[in-house]
Backbone as a chain_set.jsonl record, in Angstrom:
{"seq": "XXXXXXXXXXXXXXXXXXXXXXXXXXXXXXXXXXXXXXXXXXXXXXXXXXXXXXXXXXXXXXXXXXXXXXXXXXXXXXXXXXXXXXXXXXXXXXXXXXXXXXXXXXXXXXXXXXXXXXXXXXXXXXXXXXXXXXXXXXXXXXXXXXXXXXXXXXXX", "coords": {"N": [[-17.897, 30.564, 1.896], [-16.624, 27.443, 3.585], [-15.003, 24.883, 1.864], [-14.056, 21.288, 2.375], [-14.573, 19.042, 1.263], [-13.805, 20.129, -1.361], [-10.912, 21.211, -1.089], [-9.561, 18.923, -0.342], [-9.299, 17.177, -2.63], [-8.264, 18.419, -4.143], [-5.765, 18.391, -2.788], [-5.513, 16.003, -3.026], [-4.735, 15.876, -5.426], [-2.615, 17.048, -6.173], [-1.042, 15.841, -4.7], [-0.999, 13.113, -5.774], [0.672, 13.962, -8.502], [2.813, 14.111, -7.872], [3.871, 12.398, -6.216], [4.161, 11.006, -8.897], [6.662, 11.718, -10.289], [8.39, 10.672, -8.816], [10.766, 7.788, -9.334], [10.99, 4.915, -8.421], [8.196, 4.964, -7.228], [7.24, 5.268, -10.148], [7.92, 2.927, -11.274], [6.612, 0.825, -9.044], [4.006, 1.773, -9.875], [3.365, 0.417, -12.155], [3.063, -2.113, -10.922], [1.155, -4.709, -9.866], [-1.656, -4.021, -7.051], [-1.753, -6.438, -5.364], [1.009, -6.847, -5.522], [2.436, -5.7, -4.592], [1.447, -5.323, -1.627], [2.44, -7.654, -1.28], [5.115, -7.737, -1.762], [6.051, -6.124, 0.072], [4.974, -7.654, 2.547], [6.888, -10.469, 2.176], [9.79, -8.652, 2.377], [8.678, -7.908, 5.093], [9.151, -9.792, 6.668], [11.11, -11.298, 6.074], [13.496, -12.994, 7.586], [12.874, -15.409, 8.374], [11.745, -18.214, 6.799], [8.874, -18.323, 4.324], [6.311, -19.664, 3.018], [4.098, -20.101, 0.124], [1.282, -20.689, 1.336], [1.401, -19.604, 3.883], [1.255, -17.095, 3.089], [-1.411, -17.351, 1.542], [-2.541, -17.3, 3.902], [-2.186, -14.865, 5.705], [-3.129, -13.144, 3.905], [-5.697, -13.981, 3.182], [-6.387, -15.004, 1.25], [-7.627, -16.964, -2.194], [-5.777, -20.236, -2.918], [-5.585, -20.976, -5.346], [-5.624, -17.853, -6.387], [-3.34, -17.182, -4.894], [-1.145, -18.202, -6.054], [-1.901, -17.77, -8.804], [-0.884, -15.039, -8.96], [1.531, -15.129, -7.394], [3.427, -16.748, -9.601], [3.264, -14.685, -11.59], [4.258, -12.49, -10.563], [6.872, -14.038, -10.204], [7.767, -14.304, -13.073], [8.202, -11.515, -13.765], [10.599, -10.948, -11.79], [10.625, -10.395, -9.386], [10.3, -12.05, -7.225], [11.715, -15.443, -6.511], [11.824, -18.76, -6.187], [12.786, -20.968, -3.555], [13.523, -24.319, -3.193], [13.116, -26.631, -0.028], [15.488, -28.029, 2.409], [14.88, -29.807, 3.758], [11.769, -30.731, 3.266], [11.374, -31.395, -0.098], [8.84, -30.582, -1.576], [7.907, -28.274, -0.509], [8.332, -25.039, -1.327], [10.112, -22.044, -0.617], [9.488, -18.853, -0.41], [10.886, -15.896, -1.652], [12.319, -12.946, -2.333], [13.355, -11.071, -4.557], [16.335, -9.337, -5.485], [15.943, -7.402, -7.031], [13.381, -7.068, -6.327], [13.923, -6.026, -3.592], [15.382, -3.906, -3.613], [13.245, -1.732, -4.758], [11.797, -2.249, -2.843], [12.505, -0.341, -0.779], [13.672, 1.939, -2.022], [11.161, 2.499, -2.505], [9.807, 3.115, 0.081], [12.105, 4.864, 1.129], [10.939, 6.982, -0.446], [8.771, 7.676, 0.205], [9.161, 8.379, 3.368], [10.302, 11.175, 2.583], [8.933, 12.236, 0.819], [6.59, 12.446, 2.883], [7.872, 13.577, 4.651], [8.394, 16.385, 2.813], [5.727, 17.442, 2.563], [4.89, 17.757, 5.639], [6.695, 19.972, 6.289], [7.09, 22.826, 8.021], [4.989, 22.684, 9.424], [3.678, 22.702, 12.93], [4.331, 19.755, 14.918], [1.963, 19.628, 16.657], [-0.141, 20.866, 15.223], [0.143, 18.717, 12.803], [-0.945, 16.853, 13.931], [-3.572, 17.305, 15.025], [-4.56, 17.763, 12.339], [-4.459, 14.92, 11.901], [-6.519, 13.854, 13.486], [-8.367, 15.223, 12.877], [-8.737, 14.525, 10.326], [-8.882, 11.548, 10.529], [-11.666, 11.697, 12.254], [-13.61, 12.607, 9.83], [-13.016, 10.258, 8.197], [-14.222, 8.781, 9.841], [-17.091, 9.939, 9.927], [-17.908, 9.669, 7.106], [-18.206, 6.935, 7.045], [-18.016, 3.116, 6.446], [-20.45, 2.455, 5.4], [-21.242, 2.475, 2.363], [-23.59, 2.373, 0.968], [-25.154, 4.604, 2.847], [-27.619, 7.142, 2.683], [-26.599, 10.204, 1.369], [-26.822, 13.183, 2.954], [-27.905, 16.696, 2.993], [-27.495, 19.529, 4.748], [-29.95, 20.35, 5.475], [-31.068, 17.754, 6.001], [-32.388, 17.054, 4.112], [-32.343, 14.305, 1.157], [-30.2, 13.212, -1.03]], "CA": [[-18.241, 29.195, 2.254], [-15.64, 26.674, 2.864], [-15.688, 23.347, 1.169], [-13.011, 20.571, 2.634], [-14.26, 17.733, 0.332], [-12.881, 20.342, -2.691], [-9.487, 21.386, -0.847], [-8.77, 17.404, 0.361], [-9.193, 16.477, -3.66], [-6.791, 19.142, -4.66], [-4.32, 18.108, -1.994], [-4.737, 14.032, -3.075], [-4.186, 15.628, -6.756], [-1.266, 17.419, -6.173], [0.178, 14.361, -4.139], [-0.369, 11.98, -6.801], [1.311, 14.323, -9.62], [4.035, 15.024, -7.566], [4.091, 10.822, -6.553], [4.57, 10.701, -10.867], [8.081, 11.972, -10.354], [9.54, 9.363, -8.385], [11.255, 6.693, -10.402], [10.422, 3.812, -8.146], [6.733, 4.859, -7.733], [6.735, 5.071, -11.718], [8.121, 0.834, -11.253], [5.726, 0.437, -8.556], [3.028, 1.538, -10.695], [3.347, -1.001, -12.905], [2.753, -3.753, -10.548], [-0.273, -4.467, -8.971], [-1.906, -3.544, -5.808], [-1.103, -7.216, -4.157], [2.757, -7.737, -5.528], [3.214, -4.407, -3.579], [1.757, -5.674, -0.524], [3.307, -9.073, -0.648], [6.576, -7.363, -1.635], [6.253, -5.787, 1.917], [5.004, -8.821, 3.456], [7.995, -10.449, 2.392], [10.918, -7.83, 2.881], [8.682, -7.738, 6.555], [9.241, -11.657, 6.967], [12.715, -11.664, 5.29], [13.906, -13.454, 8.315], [12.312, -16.661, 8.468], [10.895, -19.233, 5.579], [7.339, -17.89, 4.087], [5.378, -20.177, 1.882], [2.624, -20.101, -0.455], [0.371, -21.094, 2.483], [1.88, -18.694, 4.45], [0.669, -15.615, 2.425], [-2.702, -17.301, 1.638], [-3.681, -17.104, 5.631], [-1.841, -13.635, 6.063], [-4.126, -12.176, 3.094], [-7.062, -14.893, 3.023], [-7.224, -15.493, 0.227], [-7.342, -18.645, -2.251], [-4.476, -20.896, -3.154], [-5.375, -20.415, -6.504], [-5.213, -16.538, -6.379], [-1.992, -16.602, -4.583], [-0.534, -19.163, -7.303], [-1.21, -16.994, -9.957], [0.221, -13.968, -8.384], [3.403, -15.632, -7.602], [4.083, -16.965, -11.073], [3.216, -13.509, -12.103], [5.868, -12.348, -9.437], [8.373, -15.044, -10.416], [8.085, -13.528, -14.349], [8.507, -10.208, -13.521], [11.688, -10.896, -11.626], [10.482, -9.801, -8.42], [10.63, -13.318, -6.393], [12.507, -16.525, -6.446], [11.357, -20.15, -5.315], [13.942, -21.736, -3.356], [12.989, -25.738, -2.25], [13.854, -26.428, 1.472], [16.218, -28.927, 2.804], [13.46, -30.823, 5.07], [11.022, -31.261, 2.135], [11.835, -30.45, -1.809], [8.038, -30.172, -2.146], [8.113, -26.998, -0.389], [8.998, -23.68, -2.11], [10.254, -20.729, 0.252], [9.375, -17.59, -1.382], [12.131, -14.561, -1.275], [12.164, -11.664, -2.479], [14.849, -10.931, -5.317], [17.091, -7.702, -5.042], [15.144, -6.021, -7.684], [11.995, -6.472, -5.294], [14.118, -5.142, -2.336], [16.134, -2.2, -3.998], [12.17, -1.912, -5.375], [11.073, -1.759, -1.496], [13.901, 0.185, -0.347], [13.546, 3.035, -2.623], [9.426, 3.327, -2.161], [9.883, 3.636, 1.912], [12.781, 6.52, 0.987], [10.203, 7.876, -1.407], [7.395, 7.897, 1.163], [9.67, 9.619, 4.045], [10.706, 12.081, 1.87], [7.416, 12.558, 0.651], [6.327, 13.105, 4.223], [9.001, 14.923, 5.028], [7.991, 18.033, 2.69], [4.213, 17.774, 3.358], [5.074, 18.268, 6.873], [7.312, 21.04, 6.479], [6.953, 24.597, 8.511], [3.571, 21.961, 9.958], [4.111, 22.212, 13.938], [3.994, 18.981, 15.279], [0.648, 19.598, 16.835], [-0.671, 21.051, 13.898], [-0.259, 17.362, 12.473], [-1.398, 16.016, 15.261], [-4.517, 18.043, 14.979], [-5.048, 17.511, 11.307], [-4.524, 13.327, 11.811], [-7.481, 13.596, 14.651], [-9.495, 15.16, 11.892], [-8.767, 13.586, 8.785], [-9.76, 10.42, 11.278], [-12.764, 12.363, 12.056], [-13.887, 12.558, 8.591], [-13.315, 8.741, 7.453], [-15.315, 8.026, 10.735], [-18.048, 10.886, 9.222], [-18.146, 8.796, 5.83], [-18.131, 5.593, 7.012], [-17.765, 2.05, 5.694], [-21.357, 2.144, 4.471], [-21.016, 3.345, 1.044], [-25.103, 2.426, 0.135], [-25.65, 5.205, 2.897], [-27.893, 7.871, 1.697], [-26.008, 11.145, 1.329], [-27.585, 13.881, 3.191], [-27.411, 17.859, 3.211], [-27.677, 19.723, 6.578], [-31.322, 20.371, 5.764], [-31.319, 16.73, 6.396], [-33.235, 16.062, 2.599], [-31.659, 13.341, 0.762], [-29.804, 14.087, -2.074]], "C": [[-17.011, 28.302, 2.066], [-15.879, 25.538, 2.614], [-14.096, 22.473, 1.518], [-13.214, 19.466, 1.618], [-13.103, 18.615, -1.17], [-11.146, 20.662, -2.439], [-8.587, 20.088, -0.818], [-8.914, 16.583, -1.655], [-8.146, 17.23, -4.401], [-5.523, 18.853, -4.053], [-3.632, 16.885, -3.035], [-4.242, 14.971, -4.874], [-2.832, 16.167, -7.046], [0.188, 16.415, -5.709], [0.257, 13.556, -5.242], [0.228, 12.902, -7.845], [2.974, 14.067, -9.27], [4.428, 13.146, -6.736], [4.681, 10.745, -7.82], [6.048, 11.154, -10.763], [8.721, 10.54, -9.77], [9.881, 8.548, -9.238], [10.76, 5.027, -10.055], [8.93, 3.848, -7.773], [6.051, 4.703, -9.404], [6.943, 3.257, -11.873], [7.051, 0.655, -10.677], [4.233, 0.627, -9.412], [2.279, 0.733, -11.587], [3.061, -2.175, -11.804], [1.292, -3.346, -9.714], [-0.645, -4.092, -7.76], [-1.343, -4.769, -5.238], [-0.003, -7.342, -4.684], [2.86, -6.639, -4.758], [2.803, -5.071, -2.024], [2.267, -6.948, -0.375], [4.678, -8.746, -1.124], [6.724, -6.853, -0.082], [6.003, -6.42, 2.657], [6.111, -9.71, 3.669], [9.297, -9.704, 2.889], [10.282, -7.605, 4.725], [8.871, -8.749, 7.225], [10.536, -12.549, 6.357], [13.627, -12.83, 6.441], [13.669, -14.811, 8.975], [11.685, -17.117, 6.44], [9.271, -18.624, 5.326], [7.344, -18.597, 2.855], [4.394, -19.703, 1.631], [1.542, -20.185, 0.665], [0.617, -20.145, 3.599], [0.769, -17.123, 3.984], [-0.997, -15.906, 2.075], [-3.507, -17.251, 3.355], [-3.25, -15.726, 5.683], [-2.932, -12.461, 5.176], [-5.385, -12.857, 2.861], [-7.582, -14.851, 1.686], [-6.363, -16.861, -0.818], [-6.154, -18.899, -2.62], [-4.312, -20.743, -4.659], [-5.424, -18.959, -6.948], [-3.703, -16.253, -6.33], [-0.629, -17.417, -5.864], [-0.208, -18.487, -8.484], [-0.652, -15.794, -9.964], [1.341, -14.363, -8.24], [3.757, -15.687, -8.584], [4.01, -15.139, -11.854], [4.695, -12.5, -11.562], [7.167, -12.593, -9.884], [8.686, -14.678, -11.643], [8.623, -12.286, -14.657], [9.93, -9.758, -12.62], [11.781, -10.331, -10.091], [10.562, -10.373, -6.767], [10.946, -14.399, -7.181], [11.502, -17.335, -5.574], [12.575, -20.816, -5.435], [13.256, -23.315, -2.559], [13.994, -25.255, -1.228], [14.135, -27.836, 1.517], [15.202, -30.05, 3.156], [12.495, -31.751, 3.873], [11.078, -30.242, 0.702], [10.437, -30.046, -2.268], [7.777, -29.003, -2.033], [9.229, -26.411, -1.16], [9.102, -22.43, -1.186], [10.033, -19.552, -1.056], [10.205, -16.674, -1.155], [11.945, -13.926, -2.301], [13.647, -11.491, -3.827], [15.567, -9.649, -5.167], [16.619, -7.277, -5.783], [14.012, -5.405, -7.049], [12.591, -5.511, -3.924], [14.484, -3.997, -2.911], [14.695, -1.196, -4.289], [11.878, -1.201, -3.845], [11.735, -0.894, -0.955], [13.512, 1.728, -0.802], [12.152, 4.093, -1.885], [9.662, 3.611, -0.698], [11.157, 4.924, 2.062], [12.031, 7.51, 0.395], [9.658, 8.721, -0.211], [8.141, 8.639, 2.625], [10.296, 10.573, 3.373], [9.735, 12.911, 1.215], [6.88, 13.232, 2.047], [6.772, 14.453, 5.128], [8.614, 16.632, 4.5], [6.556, 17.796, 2.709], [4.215, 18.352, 4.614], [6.261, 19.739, 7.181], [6.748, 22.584, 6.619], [5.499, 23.678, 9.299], [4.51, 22.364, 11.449], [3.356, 20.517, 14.315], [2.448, 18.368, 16.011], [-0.419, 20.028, 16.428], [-0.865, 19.613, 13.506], [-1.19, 16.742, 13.238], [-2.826, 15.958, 15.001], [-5.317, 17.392, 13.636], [-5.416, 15.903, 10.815], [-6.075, 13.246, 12.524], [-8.901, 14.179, 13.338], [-9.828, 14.584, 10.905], [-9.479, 11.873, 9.658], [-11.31, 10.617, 11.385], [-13.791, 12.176, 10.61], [-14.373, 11.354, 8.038], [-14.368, 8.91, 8.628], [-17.156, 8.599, 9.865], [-18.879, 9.76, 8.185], [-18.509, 7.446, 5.87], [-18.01, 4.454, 6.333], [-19.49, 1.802, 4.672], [-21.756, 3.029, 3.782], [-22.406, 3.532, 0.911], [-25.76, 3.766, 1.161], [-26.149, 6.143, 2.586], [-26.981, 9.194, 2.359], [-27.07, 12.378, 1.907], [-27.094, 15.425, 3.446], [-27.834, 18.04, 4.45], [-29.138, 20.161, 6.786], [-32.013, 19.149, 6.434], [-32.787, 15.999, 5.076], [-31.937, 15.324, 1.843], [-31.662, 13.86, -0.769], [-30.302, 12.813, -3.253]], "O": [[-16.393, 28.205, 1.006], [-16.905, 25.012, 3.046], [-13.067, 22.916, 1.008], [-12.225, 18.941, 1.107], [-12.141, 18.122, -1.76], [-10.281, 20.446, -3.289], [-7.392, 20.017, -1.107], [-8.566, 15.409, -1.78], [-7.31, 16.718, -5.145], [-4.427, 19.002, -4.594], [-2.53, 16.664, -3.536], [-3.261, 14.47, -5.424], [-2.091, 15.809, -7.961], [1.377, 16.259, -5.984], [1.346, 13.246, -5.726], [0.445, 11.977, -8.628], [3.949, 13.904, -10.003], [5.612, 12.852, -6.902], [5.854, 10.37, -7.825], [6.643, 10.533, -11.644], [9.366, 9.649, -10.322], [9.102, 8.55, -10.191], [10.35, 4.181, -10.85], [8.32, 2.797, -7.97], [4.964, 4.27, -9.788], [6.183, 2.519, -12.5], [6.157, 0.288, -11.439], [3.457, -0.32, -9.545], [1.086, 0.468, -11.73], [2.814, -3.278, -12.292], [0.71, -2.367, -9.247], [0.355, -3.685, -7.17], [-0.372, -4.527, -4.521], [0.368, -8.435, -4.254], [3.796, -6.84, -3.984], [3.728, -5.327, -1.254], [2.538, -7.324, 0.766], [5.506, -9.612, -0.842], [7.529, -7.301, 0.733], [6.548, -6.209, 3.74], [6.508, -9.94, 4.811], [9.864, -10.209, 3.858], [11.08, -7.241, 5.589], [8.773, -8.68, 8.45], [10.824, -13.739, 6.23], [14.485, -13.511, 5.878], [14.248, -15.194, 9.993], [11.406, -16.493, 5.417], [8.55, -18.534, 6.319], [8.055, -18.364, 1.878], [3.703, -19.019, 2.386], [0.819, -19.196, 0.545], [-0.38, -20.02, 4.31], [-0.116, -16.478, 4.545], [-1.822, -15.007, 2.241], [-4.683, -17.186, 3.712], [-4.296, -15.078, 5.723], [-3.372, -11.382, 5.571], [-6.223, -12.186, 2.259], [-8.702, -14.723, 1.191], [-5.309, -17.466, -0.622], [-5.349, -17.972, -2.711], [-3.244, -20.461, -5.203], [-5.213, -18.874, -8.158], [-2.994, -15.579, -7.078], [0.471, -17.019, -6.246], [0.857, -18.407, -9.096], [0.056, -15.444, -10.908], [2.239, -13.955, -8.976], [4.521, -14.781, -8.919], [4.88, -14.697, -12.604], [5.704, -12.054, -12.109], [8.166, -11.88, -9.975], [9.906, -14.587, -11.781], [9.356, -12.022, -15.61], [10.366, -8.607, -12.639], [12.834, -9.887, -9.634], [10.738, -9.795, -5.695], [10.594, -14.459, -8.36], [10.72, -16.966, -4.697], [13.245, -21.165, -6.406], [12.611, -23.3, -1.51], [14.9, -24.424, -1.173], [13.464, -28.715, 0.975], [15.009, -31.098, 2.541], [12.493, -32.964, 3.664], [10.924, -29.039, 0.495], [10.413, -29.265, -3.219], [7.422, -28.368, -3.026], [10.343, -26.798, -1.513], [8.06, -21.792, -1.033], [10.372, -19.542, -2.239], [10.306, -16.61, 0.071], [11.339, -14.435, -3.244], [14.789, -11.913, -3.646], [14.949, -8.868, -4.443], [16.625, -6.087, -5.467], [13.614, -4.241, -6.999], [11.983, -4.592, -3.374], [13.805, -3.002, -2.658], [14.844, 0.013, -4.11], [11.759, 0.009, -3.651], [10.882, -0.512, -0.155], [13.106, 2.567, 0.002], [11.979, 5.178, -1.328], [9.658, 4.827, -0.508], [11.123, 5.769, 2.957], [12.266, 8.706, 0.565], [9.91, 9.853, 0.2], [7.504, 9.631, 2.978], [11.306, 10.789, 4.043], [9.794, 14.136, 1.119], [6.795, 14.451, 2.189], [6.419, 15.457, 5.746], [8.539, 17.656, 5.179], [6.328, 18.763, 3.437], [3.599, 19.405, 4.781], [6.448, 20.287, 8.267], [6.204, 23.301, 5.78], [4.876, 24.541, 9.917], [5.739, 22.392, 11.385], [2.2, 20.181, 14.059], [1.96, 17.238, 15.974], [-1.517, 19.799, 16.936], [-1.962, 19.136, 13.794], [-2.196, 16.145, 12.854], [-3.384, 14.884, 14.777], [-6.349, 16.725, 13.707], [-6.175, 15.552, 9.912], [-6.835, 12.452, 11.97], [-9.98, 13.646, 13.076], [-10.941, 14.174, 10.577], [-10.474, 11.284, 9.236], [-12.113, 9.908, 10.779], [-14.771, 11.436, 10.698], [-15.489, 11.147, 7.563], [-15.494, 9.218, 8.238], [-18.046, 7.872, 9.423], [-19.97, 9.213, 8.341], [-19.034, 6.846, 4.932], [-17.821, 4.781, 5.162], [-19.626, 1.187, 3.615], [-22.374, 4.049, 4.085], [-22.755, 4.699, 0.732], [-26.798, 4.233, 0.691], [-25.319, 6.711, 1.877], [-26.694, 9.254, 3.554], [-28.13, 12.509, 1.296], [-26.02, 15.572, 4.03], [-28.371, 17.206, 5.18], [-29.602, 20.342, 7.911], [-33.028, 19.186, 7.13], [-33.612, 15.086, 5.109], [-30.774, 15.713, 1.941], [-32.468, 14.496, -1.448], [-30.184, 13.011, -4.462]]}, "num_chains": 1, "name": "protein.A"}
């Protein structure tokens, strides 16, 4: 009998051990789930001005959320507030070089990471295995309260 939920929990556990090596996933660890994505929102918006107001419409959420994330940010050494010429009340947000060398690293991690997962894979092997692993989430769906059912179709 084969069982994919027990092979696909041995995979994720082997990935995250073998994640625990990296040096900048061991930094990233330490920070929270949103300074990571608003470290990549910035380093993806490095090229223009992004305010506070900025990042609360891009992630919707409140002004006082994103407030205390920044200052949390700005302690940790990870962004800078620079006022702007136009108006000193505005604060541009940037990114400091510890957050980029920070982002920099994790996106070498993560193709490199990829890189040997996919090794001796043919390309349509992946291919194959993306169309299922899609498959699957679709399977599971977003509604968690559904009831779980075996193929007898009795509820577990």
């Amino acid at each position: 009998m084969r069982h994919l939920g027990l092979e696909i929990h041995r995979l994720e556990k082997m990935m995250a051990r073998r994640r625990g090596y990296s040096a900048a996933h061991q930094d990233a660890d330490r920070l929270t789930g949103m300074h990571g994505y608003l470290i990549r929102y910035l380093y993806e918006n490095r090229g223009r001005d992004v305010f506070q107001r900025d990042i609360e419409k891009a992630f919707s959420i409140s002004r006082s959320t994103v407030t205390v994330t920044l200052q949390l940010m700005e302690k940790n050494g990870l962004i800078c507030r620079e006022s702007v010429a136009q108006d000193a009340r505005l604060k541009r947000i940037v990114l400091t070089q510890k957050a980029v060398n920070l982002h920099r690293q994790i996106e070498e991690d993560i193709a490199g990471f990829e890189e040997m997962l996919a090794q001796g894979i043919p390309d349509e092997d992946q291919e194959t295995f993306l169309r299922v692993a899609q498959k699957m989430r679709e399977n599971l769906g977003d509604d968690i309260s559904q009831k779980w059912t075996c193929k007898g179709g009795h509820s577990e």
